[in-house]
C-alpha positions as CSV (number, residue, x, y, z in Angstrom):
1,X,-197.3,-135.6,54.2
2,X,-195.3,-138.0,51.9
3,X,-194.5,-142.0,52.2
4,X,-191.8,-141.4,50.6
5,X,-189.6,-140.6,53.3
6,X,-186.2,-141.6,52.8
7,X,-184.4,-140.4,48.9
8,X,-181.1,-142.7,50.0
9,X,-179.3,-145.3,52.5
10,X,-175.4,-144.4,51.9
11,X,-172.6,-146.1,53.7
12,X,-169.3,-144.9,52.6
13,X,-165.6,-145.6,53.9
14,X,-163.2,-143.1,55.8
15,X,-161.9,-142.2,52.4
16,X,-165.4,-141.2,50.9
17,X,-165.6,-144.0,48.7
18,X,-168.9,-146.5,48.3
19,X,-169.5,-149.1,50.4
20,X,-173.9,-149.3,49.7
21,X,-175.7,-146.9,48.5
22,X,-178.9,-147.2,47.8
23,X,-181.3,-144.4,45.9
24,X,-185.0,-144.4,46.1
25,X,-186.4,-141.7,43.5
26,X,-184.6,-139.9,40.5
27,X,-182.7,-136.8,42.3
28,X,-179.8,-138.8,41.3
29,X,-180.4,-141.2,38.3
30,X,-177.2,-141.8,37.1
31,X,-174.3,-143.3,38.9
32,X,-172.1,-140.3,37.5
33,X,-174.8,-137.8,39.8
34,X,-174.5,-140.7,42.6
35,X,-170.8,-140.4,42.6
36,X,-170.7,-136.0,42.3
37,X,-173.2,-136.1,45.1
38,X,-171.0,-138.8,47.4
39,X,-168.0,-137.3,47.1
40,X,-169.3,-133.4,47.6
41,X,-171.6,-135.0,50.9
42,X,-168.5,-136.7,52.4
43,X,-166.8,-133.5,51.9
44,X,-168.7,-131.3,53.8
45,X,-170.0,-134.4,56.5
46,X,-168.9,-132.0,59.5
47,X,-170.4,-129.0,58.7
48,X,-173.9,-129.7,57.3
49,X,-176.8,-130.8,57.8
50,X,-178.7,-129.6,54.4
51,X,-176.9,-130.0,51.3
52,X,-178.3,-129.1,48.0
53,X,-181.8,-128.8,49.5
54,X,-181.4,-132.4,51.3
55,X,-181.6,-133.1,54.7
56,X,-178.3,-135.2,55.3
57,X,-177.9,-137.2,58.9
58,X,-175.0,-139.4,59.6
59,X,-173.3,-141.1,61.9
60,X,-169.7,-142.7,61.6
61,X,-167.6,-145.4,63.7
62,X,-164.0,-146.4,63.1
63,X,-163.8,-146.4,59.6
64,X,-167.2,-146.4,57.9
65,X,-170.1,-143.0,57.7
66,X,-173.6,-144.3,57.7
67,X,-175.8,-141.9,56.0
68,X,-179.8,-140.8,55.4
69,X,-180.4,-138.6,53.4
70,X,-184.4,-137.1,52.8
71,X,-186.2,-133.7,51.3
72,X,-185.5,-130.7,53.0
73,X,-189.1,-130.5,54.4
74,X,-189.0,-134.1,56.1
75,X,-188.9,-134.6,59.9
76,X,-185.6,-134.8,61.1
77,X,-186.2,-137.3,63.9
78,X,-188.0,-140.0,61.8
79,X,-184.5,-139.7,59.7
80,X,-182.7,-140.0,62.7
81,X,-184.6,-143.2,63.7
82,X,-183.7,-144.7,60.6
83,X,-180.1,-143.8,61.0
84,X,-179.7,-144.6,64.3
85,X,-181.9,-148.1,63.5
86,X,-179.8,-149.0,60.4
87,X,-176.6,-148.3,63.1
88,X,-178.1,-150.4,65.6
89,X,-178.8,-154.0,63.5
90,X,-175.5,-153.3,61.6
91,X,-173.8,-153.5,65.1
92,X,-175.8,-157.0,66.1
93,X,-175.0,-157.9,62.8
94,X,-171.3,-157.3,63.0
95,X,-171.5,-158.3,66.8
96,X,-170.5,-154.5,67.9
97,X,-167.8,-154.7,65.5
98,X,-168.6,-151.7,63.1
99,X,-165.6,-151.2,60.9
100,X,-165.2,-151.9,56.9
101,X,-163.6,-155.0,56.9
102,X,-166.7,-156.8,59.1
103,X,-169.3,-155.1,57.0
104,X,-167.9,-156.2,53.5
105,X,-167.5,-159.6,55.0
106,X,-170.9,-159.6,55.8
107,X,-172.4,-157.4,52.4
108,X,-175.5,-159.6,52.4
109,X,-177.2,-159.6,55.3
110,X,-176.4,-155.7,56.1
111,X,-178.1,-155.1,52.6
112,X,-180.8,-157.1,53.7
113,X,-180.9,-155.2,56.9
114,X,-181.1,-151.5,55.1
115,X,-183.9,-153.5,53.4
116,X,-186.0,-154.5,56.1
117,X,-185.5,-150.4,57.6
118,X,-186.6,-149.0,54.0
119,X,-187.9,-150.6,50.8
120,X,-188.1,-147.7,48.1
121,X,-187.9,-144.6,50.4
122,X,-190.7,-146.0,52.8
123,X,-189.7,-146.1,56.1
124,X,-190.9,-150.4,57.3
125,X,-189.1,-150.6,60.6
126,X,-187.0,-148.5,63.5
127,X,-186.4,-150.9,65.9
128,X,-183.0,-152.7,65.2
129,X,-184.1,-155.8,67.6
130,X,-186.8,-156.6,65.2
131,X,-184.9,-156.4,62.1
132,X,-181.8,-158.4,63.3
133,X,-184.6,-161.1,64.4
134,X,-185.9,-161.1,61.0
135,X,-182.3,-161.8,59.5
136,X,-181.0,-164.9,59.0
137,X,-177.4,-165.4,60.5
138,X,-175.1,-167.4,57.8
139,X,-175.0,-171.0,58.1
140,X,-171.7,-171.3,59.7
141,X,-174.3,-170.5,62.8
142,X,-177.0,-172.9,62.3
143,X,-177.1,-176.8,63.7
144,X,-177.1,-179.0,60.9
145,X,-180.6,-179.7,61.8
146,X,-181.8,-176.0,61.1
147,X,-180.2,-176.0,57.9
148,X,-181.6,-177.4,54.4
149,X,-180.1,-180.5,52.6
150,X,-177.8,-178.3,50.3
151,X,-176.5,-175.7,53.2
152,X,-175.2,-179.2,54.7
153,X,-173.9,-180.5,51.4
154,X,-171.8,-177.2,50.8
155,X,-170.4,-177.3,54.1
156,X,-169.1,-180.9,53.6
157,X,-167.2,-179.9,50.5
């Protein structure tokens, strides 16, 4: 049994194109391999589940395909917790409004939500409640007393 869970978080558009991606070993350690292997798994998203020895889950909404992708020998369902979990705190995140336009707009805590679910293939979290929790919202949402001296001083400018 292996740590080492998850080989890559992938979030791509309706036209197959990179939204985050994130690899955690070498099977693809170039961004010319990342790209190949993108555009051939967006490809073929409805009719696999293994691709090139790789156990690929997703699950899409509106415009967007949220992807896992582990060995061929991993357990399917911890995969599937991950996928569903990274679904889950994206939704809270984007307030149930999963679609590309809210998820570019908000880039920096979704990234910091994949890495609160995974850091370097190891699987940290499945429950979306508790990573959403451990997320700070933007500023716009704090009181000015929550927020430090310079959060306030940008927002005056």
């Amino acid at each position: 049994m292996n740590i080492y869970t998850v080989k890559a978080i992938v979030i791509l558009d309706n036209d197959g194109k990179r939204i985050i991606a994130k690899y955690y070993d070498e099977t693809f350690s170039s961004t010319k391999e990342q790209a190949a292997f993108e555009t051939k798994l967006f490809s073929k998203t409805n009719k696999v589940i293994l691709l090139d020895g790789l156990i690929c889950l997703y699950r899409s909404n509106v415009d967007l395909f949220f992807y896992v992708i582990g060995d061929g020998g991993e357990n399917e369902l911890m995969l599937l917790h991950v996928l569903n979990c990274l679904y889950d705190s994206t939704s809270q995140i984007l307030r149930k409004n999963v679609e590309k336009k809210a998820l570019l707009d908000n880039l920096d805590v979704v990234i910091l939500a994949i890495d609160e679910v995974c850091d370097s293939g190891v699987i940290l979290e499945t429950d979306a409640s508790t990573i959403c929790s451990r997320i700070v919202t933007k500023s716009d949402d704090l009181t000015f007393s929550e927020q430090s001296v310079a959060q306030v001083g940008m927002q005056v400018r």
